[in-house]
Each structure stands twice: as structure tokens, then as C-alpha cells.
N, C-alpha and C positions, 0 to 999 in steps of 0.2 A: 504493500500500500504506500502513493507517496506521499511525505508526512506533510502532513496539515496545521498553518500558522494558525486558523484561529475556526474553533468550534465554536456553532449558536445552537444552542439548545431552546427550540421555538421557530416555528416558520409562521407569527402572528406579522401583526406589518411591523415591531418594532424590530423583531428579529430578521425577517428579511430583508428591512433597510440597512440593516448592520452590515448583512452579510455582501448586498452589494455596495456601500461604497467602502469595507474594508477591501475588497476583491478590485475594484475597483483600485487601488492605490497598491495592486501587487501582490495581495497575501492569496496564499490557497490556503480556500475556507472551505467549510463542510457546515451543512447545515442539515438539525437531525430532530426528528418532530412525529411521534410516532400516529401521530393522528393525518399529517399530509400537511404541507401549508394551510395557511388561510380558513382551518377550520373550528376555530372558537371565536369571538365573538368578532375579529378582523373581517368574518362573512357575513357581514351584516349588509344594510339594504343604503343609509342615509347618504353618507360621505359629505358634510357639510363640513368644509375647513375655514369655521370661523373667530376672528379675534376676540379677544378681552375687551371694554370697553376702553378706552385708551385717555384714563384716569388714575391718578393713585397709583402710580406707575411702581413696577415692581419686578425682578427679576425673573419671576415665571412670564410675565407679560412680554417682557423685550425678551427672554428666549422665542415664545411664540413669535411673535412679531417676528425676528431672525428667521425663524422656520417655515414662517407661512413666506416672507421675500422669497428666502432659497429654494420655493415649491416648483416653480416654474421650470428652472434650467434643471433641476433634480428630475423632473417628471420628464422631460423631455428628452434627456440623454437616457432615461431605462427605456421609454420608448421608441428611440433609434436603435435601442441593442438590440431589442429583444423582438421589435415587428407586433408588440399588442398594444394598442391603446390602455391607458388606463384611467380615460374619461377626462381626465383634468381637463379645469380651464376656471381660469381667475374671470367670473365675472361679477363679482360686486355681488350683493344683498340691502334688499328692501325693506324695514321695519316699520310698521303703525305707530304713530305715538298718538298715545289714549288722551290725556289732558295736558292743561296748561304747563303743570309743575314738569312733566316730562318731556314738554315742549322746550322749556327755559334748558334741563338739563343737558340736552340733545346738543344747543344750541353753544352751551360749557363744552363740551366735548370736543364737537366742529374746532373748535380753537384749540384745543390740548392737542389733539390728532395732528394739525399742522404744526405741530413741535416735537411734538415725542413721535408720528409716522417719518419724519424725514424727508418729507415732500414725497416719499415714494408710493403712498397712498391718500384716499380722500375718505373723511367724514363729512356728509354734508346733509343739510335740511331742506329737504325740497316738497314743493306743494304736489299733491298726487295727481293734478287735471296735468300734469307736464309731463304724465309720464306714462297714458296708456292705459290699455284696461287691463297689460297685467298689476299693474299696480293693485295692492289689495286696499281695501274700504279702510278708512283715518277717519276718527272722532276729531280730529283737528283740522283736518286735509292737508295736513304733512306726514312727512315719511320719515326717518333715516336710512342714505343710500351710502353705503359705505365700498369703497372699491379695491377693500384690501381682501374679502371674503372670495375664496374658492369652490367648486366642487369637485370630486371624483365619486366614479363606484366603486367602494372597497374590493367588492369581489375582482375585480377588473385588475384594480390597482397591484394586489395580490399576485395575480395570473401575469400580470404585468411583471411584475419582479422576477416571478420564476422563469419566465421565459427567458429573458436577461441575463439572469445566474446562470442558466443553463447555456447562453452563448462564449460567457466567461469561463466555462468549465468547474460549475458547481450547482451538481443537484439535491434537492433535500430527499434524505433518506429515512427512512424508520427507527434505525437503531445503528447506532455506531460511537467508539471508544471515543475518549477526552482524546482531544490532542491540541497542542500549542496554548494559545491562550483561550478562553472561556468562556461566555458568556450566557446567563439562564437571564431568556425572554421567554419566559413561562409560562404569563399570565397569571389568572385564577388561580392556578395549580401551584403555581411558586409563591403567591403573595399565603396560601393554604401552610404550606409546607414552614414558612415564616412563624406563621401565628402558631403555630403548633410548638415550634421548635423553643419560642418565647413566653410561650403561657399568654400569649395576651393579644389582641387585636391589631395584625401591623397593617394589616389590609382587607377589603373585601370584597365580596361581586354587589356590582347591582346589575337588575335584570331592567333591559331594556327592549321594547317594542314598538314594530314600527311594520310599513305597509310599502307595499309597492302598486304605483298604478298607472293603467297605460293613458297617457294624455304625453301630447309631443307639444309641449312649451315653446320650443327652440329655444335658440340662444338668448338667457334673460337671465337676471339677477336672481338667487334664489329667493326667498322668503321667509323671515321669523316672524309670526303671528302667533296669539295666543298662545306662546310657547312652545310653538309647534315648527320643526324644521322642515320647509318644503322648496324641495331641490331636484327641480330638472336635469334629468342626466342625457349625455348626447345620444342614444340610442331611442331616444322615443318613451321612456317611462321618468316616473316622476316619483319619486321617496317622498314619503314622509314620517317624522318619528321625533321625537320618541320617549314611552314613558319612561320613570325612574324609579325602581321599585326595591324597598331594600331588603323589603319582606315578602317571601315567594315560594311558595310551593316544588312549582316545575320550571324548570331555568328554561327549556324549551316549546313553552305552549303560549298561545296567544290566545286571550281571553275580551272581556268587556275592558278593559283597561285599553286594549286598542281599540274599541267599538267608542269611546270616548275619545279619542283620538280623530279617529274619520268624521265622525258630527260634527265634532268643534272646529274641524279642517276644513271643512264647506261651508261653513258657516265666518270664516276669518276669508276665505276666498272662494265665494261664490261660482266664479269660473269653476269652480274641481267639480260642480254638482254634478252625479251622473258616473263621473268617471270609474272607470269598471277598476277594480282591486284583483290584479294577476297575483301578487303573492303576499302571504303575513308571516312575520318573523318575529322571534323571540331569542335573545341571547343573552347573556351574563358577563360585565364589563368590568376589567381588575383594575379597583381602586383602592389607590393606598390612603392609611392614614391621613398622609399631610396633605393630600389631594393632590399634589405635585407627581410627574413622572419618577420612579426611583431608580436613582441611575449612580455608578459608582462600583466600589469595593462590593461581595457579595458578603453579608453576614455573617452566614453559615460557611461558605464552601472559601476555604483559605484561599487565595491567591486569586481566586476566578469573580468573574464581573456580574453583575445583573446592570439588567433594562426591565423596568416592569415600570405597569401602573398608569398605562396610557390612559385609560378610563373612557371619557366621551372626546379627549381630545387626540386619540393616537396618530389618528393620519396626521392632522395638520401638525402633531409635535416632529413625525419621524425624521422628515432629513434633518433638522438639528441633531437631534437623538444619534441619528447614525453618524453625525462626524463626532459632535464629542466621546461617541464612545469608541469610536477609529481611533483619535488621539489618542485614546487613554489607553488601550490595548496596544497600538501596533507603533506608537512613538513617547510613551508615559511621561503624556503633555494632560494635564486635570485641570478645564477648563469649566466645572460642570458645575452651576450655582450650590451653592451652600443647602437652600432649602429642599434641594433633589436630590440631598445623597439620604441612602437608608437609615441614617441615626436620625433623621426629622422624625419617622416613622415609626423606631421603636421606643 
């Protein structure tokens, strides 16, 4: 066998972002997941890669921020390697604002954004007759259209990666030996393995659900209404999602929790009325402690690294994710906020 610089144990997105731009930068990697890629909760249906409010600025924030910039040219060299799409496309999102007091806030924002975005994105407040009948219904008849917000289909984005790895000369296997350096992107199962190990709560799943339906938007801003993510995806269906559930029976079933979902989603955007529901999804999303991605030193396993803990923001954290933990692994350069190493969490 030839020997391999750096194992990921996880083919979730954090772990196959690892994998390819460590590979990417020369190492042979192996990446080993006895379930197959992309099949816990990374298979989900949403893929909305949206920012923090860009207030109260903080270093999970300008991580994000860094990661949703670096989304573009990340997305578009796997999809030159590999020949799959993986749906991306930065186009901004649309938001309702309910009253006055969240009108004035919006309006705070619009101004911090052009400081803390860098010019390289926009918050802005605009009246909705300016912008269409996708625009959804405003108790103000303003919006917030921000043009730092992305989307992709996880599954896509996923299938995207492996095909990539696989141009690179790195497939995910089922089961295979440590070798080189380390790293457990584990999800569920690693933040599980944690709590156990510590007697105490270092992380946990929340179970999320959400719809797939066929309606072809085209190219348009996604939409946050009523709390609800709805996001046109390039193939002609539209996601929406998704609950948050901390208490739950069966981590894979879809219940009246998404039947409250689709109501209130037709009723925040009337256009959807009608639209036929192709598929319903139910998954379980590893969230740590500190709410922050954990990334660093591994706990338990001496010498070797974790990445967990993407939660609702994995995609839009990964390409950051994967280069500070390229650095850390394959040049032990530790460029990784204070609040995202695992001692936040235990």
C-alpha cells in the first residue's frame, strides 16, 4: 500500500473539504467512512450558505464571512476537476422586515456591512415594488437584500467533491488503517463518542427537517421568511427547511413539524401555493457545545485532529474549515480562533 500523509475519518462535507484541498496542496490522503460519503446529515435537501448578521462582530463571524468570500473560487476549481456541478452560485437573499423597530435595525446594519463586509459584499434596504413578484409580501414594503448569501445542493456539492478526489487519486473507502496525520470529521458519532468519554454534554444532534419541491424559480435571490429557508436550486426544485428539534424520537422521519413548515411557507410566499412536494427529509445535525465548528487538537485520540460540529452552518463554514485544518496538519501553522478549539466545549 502507498503510504498515506493524511487520513479523514468522515466523508461528511467537512471531511471531504479537508480531504480535497489537503490533496490539493500534494499530500496522499485517504479518506475512510464506512457508511459512503455524504450520508448523515451532509445529505440533506437546503444548502442555504448564509451570513451572520454583520453586527457585534466577532470571530466566528469574520471566519464565516472569510468562508463564504473563499466559496466561489473553492466551488469552482472542484468543479473543473471533477466534471459535477455542485449547484453553487452566490446570489444574494431576500428578507421581510415585519415593523418599524426592525426596519431602523436593518437600516444599522446596511452601515456596519459596509465596514466590516469590505466592500466585497452588500446589505441593503430596499422597497419590494422594485423588485418583482419574487419578492415575498413586507408588512413594511421593505426587504433586506443582502448579496453576500449563496446556495448549493448538499447532495450535489458532496458528489461534487468525490468526483474530484477521485481525479486527484483519492477514493473514500469503508474501512482502512491510520496512517500519516489524522483527522475525525465524524459528526454525531464523534461529538457521541466525546460526551461519553467526559461524562458530560460536549455536543449534540439536533434533528432537522425540510422539503423538496418542484417549482423552477431561476436565477433569484433565495428567501428567509418566517424563518423558513427557501432556496432555489439550479436544476429546477426549490428546498425549503428547516425545523430544529432537540427532542426527537426518530432522527429519520418527517412528521407534522414539516407539515408546519409547508403552510407557513405558502403563506410567507404565496407564489409556492400548489407546488407539488417531490421529497421530505429528516436528518440529525452535530452541534457542539459552544455552537462554534470544533476544530483543533483531538481530545481523546493523542496526536490526531478533529473537525466537527458544523451544525446548520457546515457548507458555508467548509472551505475555511479545510484550509485551517490543511495548515495545521500538513504545515503546523494554528491559525484557528480560540472559540473553535474543543476546550470551548468541554
Amino acid at each position: 500500500m502507498a503510504m498515506v500523509d493524511v487520513t479523514v475519518r468522515g466523508a461528511g462535507i467537512f471531511g471531504l473539504s479537508i480531504a480535497w484541498t489537503c490533496a490539493r496542496r500534494g499530500a496522499k490522503v485517504q479518506v475512510v467512512d464506512p457508511f459512503g460519503p455524504g450520508s448523515g446529515s451532509s445529505n440533506g435537501l437546503v444548502g442555504a450558505l448564509a451570513p451572520h448578521v454583520p453586527e457585534n462582530w466577532n470571530a466566528k463571524k469574520a471566519f464565516q464571512f472569510d468562508s463564504l468570500i473563499m466559496a466561489e473560487p473553492f466551488w469552482k476549481q472542484v468543479e473543473a476537476t471533477g466534471g459535477v456541478s455542485p449547484g453553487y452560485a452566490r446570489l444574494g437573499r431576500l428578507q421581510p422586515i415585519a415593523d418599524a423597530r426592525t426596519l431602523e435595525l436593518a437600516h444599522a446594519r446596511a452601515e456596519s456591512a459596509a465596514e466590516l463586509w469590505q466592500d466585497r459584499a452588500e446589505w441593503r434596504v430596499v422597497e419590494t415594488e422594485a423588485l418583482g413578484s419574487w419578492c415575498p409580501p413586507s408588512p413594511t414594503g421593505f426587504v433586506i437584500h443582502d448579496t453576500l448569501t449563496a446556495r448549493m445542493h448538499p447532495r450535489r456539492a458532496c458528489a461534487a467533491l468525490v468526483s474530484a478526489l477521485a481525479v486527484m487519486g483519492v477514493d473514500v473507502v469503508t474501512d482502512a488503517p491510520d496512517q500519516g496525520q489524522v483527522v475525525h470529521a465524524t459528526g454525531l458519532a464523534g461529538l457521541r463518542e466525546l460526551s461519553q468519554a467526559f461524562g458530560k454534554t460536549v455536543g449534540n444532534g439536533v434533528k432537522g427537517q425540510a422539503a423538496l419541491l418542484r417549482f423552477d424559480a431561476g436565477e433569484v435571490p433565495q428567501l428567509f421568511a418566517d424563518a423558513i429557508h427557501i432556496v432555489p436550486h439550479a436544476d429546477g426544485t426549490l428546498a425549503i427547511g428547516s425545523t430544529s428539534e432537540r427532542d426527537y424520537d426518530d432522527p429519520s422521519s418527517t412528521d407534522a413539524a414539516l407539515d408546519d413548515v409547508l403552510d407557513r411557507v405558502t403563506r410567507a410566499v404565496p407564489v409556492l401555493h400548489g407546488a407539488e412536494v417531490i421529497e421530505r427529509w429528516a436528518g440529525v445535525r452535530p452541534r457542539s457545545k459552544s455552537r462554534a465548528p470544533m476544530l483543533g487538537a483531538h481530545p481523546l485520540h493523542q496526536g490526531q485532529f478533529i473537525a466537527n460540529g458544523g451544525f446548520k452552518i457546515g457548507f458555508g463554514m467548509a472551505p475555511k474549515v479545510a484550509e485551517v485544518m490543511a495548515d495545521l496538519m500538513l504545515d503546523g501553522r494554528d491559525t484557528i480562533p480560540e472559540d473553535f478549539r474543543p476546550e470551548a466545549s468541554l
